[in-house]
Phi, psi and omega in degrees: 000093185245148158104035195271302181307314168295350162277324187287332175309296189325315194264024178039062171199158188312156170294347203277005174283316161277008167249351155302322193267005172266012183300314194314279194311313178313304240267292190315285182325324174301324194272339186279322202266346157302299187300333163263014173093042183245152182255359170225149157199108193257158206233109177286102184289294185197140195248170204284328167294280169036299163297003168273328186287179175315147178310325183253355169317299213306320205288281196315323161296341183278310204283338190270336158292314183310270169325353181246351173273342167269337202284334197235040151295274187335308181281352182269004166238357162292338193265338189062024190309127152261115189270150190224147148201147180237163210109169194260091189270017153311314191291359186262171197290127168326333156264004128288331178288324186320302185297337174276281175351302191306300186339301159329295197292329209265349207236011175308316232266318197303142198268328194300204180316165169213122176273098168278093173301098161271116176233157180078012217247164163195142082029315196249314104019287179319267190316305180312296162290333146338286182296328190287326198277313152284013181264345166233039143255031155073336162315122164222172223009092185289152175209162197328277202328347198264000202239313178312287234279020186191009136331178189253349171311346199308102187114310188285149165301142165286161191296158179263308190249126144266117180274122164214137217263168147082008152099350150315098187249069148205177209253326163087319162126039192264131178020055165320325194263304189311327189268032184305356189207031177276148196242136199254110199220133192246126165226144163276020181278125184270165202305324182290334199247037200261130143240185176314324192293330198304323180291332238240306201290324178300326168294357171285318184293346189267338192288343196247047181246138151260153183250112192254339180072013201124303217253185189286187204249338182288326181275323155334272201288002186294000000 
Protein backbone atom coordinates (compact mmCIF):
# COMPACT_ATOMS: atom_id res chain seq x y z
CA UNK A 1 0.00 0.00 0.00
CA UNK A 2 2.26 3.06 -1.41
CA UNK A 3 1.86 6.53 -2.07
CA UNK A 4 -0.03 7.57 0.99
CA UNK A 5 2.69 10.61 1.29
CA UNK A 6 2.90 11.44 -1.98
CA UNK A 7 -0.96 11.91 -2.14
CA UNK A 8 -0.89 14.58 1.10
CA UNK A 9 1.92 16.35 -0.98
CA UNK A 10 -0.67 16.39 -3.82
CA UNK A 11 -3.20 17.65 -1.30
CA UNK A 12 -0.81 20.35 0.76
CA UNK A 13 -1.21 18.54 3.87
CA UNK A 14 0.91 16.37 6.26
CA UNK A 15 1.52 12.51 5.39
CA UNK A 16 0.20 11.45 8.32
CA UNK A 17 -3.47 12.83 6.37
CA UNK A 18 -2.48 10.75 4.04
CA UNK A 19 -2.53 7.36 5.76
CA UNK A 20 -5.83 8.86 7.21
CA UNK A 21 -7.57 8.80 3.85
CA UNK A 22 -6.13 5.49 2.75
CA UNK A 23 -8.18 3.97 5.85
CA UNK A 24 -10.85 4.44 2.98
CA UNK A 25 -9.19 2.48 0.10
CA UNK A 26 -8.31 -0.58 3.31
CA UNK A 27 -12.18 -0.58 3.57
CA UNK A 28 -13.16 -0.71 -0.39
CA UNK A 29 -10.09 -3.49 -0.97
CA UNK A 30 -11.20 -5.42 1.77
CA UNK A 31 -15.12 -5.76 0.74
CA UNK A 32 -13.99 -6.18 -2.90
CA UNK A 33 -11.61 -9.09 -2.23
CA UNK A 34 -14.37 -10.69 0.19
CA UNK A 35 -17.08 -10.34 -2.40
CA UNK A 36 -15.17 -11.98 -5.09
CA UNK A 37 -13.80 -15.01 -3.16
CA UNK A 38 -10.50 -14.57 -2.44
CA UNK A 39 -9.68 -16.12 0.84
CA UNK A 40 -6.25 -14.38 2.18
CA UNK A 41 -5.55 -11.18 1.51
CA UNK A 42 -2.50 -9.27 2.79
CA UNK A 43 -2.03 -6.05 3.62
CA UNK A 44 2.00 -4.60 4.29
CA UNK A 45 0.86 -2.44 6.86
CA UNK A 46 4.16 -1.42 8.33
CA UNK A 47 7.64 -2.75 7.60
CA UNK A 48 10.54 -3.19 10.00
CA UNK A 49 11.99 0.00 8.19
CA UNK A 50 9.28 1.77 8.78
CA UNK A 51 10.61 2.85 12.32
CA UNK A 52 13.20 4.72 10.53
CA UNK A 53 10.70 7.70 9.55
CA UNK A 54 9.83 10.47 11.54
CA UNK A 55 8.91 10.27 15.05
CA UNK A 56 5.99 11.64 14.55
CA UNK A 57 4.78 10.02 11.08
CA UNK A 58 5.24 6.68 13.38
CA UNK A 59 3.15 7.68 16.64
CA UNK A 60 0.36 8.77 14.35
CA UNK A 61 0.42 5.48 12.42
CA UNK A 62 0.47 3.38 15.73
CA UNK A 63 -2.15 5.71 16.91
CA UNK A 64 -3.98 5.58 13.38
CA UNK A 65 -3.91 1.64 13.91
CA UNK A 66 -5.35 1.55 17.33
CA UNK A 67 -8.31 3.53 16.28
CA UNK A 68 -9.19 1.95 13.01
CA UNK A 69 -9.02 -1.25 14.32
CA UNK A 70 -11.51 -1.00 16.85
CA UNK A 71 -13.48 1.62 14.59
CA UNK A 72 -13.42 -1.14 11.30
CA UNK A 73 -14.70 -4.22 13.67
CA UNK A 74 -18.18 -4.14 13.03
CA UNK A 75 -17.38 -4.50 9.61
CA UNK A 76 -15.10 -7.12 9.44
CA UNK A 77 -17.78 -9.25 11.19
CA UNK A 78 -20.66 -8.08 9.31
CA UNK A 79 -18.34 -9.19 6.29
CA UNK A 80 -17.63 -12.64 8.24
CA UNK A 81 -13.72 -11.21 7.92
CA UNK A 82 -11.03 -13.33 9.95
CA UNK A 83 -8.25 -10.86 11.21
CA UNK A 84 -4.60 -12.46 11.20
CA UNK A 85 -1.40 -10.59 11.63
CA UNK A 86 2.56 -11.52 10.95
CA UNK A 87 5.38 -9.93 12.14
CA UNK A 88 7.13 -9.08 15.37
CA UNK A 89 3.93 -7.92 17.06
CA UNK A 90 6.11 -7.73 20.47
CA UNK A 91 8.09 -4.45 18.77
CA UNK A 92 4.53 -2.50 18.36
CA UNK A 93 3.25 -0.42 21.32
CA UNK A 94 1.15 -1.94 23.93
CA UNK A 95 -1.88 -0.61 23.04
CA UNK A 96 -1.76 -1.83 19.41
CA UNK A 97 -0.66 -5.44 20.59
CA UNK A 98 -4.23 -4.68 23.20
CA UNK A 99 -6.09 -3.97 20.12
CA UNK A 100 -5.39 -6.46 18.06
CA UNK A 101 -5.34 -9.21 20.01
CA UNK A 102 -9.28 -8.19 20.92
CA UNK A 103 -9.67 -7.87 17.43
CA UNK A 104 -7.99 -11.46 16.76
CA UNK A 105 -9.98 -12.92 19.79
CA UNK A 106 -13.44 -11.52 18.36
CA UNK A 107 -12.88 -12.64 14.27
CA UNK A 108 -11.38 -16.23 15.50
CA UNK A 109 -14.66 -18.19 15.03
CA UNK A 110 -15.53 -16.13 11.16
CA UNK A 111 -15.37 -18.55 7.97
CA UNK A 112 -14.85 -16.06 5.33
CA UNK A 113 -11.77 -14.07 3.85
CA UNK A 114 -8.78 -14.06 6.49
CA UNK A 115 -7.39 -10.49 6.56
CA UNK A 116 -3.76 -10.60 7.02
CA UNK A 117 -2.12 -7.49 8.78
CA UNK A 118 1.29 -7.58 8.22
CA UNK A 119 3.09 -5.14 11.00
CA UNK A 120 6.27 -4.69 12.12
CA UNK A 121 7.15 -7.42 9.08
CA UNK A 122 10.36 -7.77 6.86
CA UNK A 123 10.84 -10.26 4.55
CA UNK A 124 14.33 -10.78 5.73
CA UNK A 125 12.92 -11.12 9.74
CA UNK A 126 10.66 -13.83 8.45
CA UNK A 127 13.48 -16.20 7.06
CA UNK A 128 15.86 -14.92 9.88
CA UNK A 129 13.62 -16.10 12.82
CA UNK A 130 12.65 -19.42 10.84
CA UNK A 131 16.00 -20.41 10.54
CA UNK A 132 16.86 -19.39 14.25
CA UNK A 133 13.87 -21.21 15.42
CA UNK A 134 15.34 -24.22 13.60
CA UNK A 135 19.01 -24.07 14.41
CA UNK A 136 17.64 -24.48 17.90
CA UNK A 137 15.76 -27.62 17.65
CA UNK A 138 18.91 -29.22 16.42
CA UNK A 139 18.00 -29.23 12.42
CA UNK A 140 20.03 -30.18 9.90
CA UNK A 141 20.02 -30.58 6.23
CA UNK A 142 17.04 -28.03 6.27
CA UNK A 143 14.67 -28.30 3.38
CA UNK A 144 12.25 -25.84 1.39
CA UNK A 145 9.42 -27.49 3.30
CA UNK A 146 11.34 -27.17 6.98
CA UNK A 147 11.57 -23.45 6.23
CA UNK A 148 7.61 -23.19 4.91
CA UNK A 149 7.00 -24.87 8.60
CA UNK A 150 8.34 -22.16 10.61
CA UNK A 151 7.47 -18.76 8.76
CA UNK A 152 5.58 -16.49 10.26
CA UNK A 153 2.96 -17.46 7.27
CA UNK A 154 2.51 -20.78 8.41
CA UNK A 155 -0.87 -22.59 7.19
CA UNK A 156 -1.66 -19.70 4.61
CA UNK A 157 -0.99 -20.62 1.08
CA UNK A 158 1.66 -18.44 -0.88
CA UNK A 159 0.47 -15.62 -2.54
CA UNK A 160 -0.82 -15.95 -6.38
CA UNK A 161 -1.00 -11.58 -6.99
CA UNK A 162 1.25 -8.82 -5.20
CA UNK A 163 -0.67 -5.76 -5.81
CA UNK A 164 1.63 -2.51 -5.68
CA UNK A 165 0.00 1.10 -5.88
CA UNK A 166 1.76 4.49 -6.80
CA UNK A 167 3.80 3.65 -9.84
CA UNK A 168 6.79 1.69 -7.59
CA UNK A 169 8.46 -1.51 -9.26
CA UNK A 170 10.16 -3.13 -6.39
CA UNK A 171 9.19 -5.78 -3.69
CA UNK A 172 10.28 -3.87 -0.75
CA UNK A 173 11.49 -6.69 1.57
CA UNK A 174 7.66 -8.02 1.64
CA UNK A 175 7.42 -12.15 1.83
CA UNK A 176 10.58 -12.88 0.16
CA UNK A 177 10.57 -16.47 0.35
CA UNK A 178 6.99 -16.78 -0.31
CA UNK A 179 6.47 -14.90 -3.23
CA UNK A 180 9.09 -17.28 -5.71
CA UNK A 181 6.19 -17.53 -7.70
CA UNK A 182 3.93 -14.61 -7.43
CA UNK A 183 2.69 -12.49 -10.14
CA UNK A 184 3.12 -9.28 -10.13
CA UNK A 185 1.15 -6.05 -10.64
CA UNK A 186 2.39 -2.41 -10.61
CA UNK A 187 -0.25 0.66 -11.16
CA UNK A 188 0.47 4.39 -10.68
CA UNK A 189 -2.77 4.82 -8.88
CA UNK A 190 -1.74 5.97 -5.28
CA UNK A 191 -3.00 4.11 -2.37
CA UNK A 192 -5.63 6.32 -1.11
CA UNK A 193 -7.20 6.74 -4.15
CA UNK A 194 -7.49 2.63 -4.94
CA UNK A 195 -10.63 1.23 -5.28
CA UNK A 196 -12.76 -2.21 -5.90
CA UNK A 197 -12.19 -1.17 -9.85
CA UNK A 198 -8.66 -0.52 -9.46
CA UNK A 199 -8.82 -4.36 -7.94
CA UNK A 200 -11.33 -5.74 -10.38
CA UNK A 201 -8.39 -4.75 -13.23
CA UNK A 202 -5.61 -6.19 -11.47
CA UNK A 203 -7.42 -9.52 -11.04
CA UNK A 204 -8.20 -9.32 -14.73
CA UNK A 205 -4.70 -8.80 -15.73
CA UNK A 206 -3.28 -12.07 -13.50
CA UNK A 207 -6.67 -14.11 -15.14
CA UNK A 208 -5.30 -13.27 -18.19
CA UNK A 209 -1.50 -14.76 -17.24
CA UNK A 210 -0.17 -17.99 -17.59
CA UNK A 211 1.41 -19.56 -14.51
CA UNK A 212 3.84 -22.50 -15.69
CA UNK A 213 5.79 -22.80 -12.29
CA UNK A 214 8.59 -23.77 -14.19
CA UNK A 215 7.52 -26.00 -16.40
CA UNK A 216 6.93 -25.27 -20.39
CA UNK A 217 3.57 -23.51 -21.67
CA UNK A 218 2.76 -26.90 -23.61
CA UNK A 219 2.95 -28.80 -20.27
CA UNK A 220 0.53 -26.38 -18.75
CA UNK A 221 -1.93 -26.64 -20.83
CA UNK A 222 -1.62 -30.70 -21.76
Amino acid sequence: MDGNGRWAKKQGVKRIFGHQNAIEAVRNVTEGSAELGVEFLTLYAFSTENWDRPKYEVDGLMSLLVNTIGDELPTLQKNNIKLATIGDSKGLPGSAQKKLKEAIDVTRTNSGMVLILALNYSGKWDLVQAINALIEKGKTGIEPSDVDEHLSTIGVPNPDLLIRTSGEMRISNFLLWQMAYTELYFTDVLWPDFRKKDLFEAIISYQQRERRFGKTSDQVKA
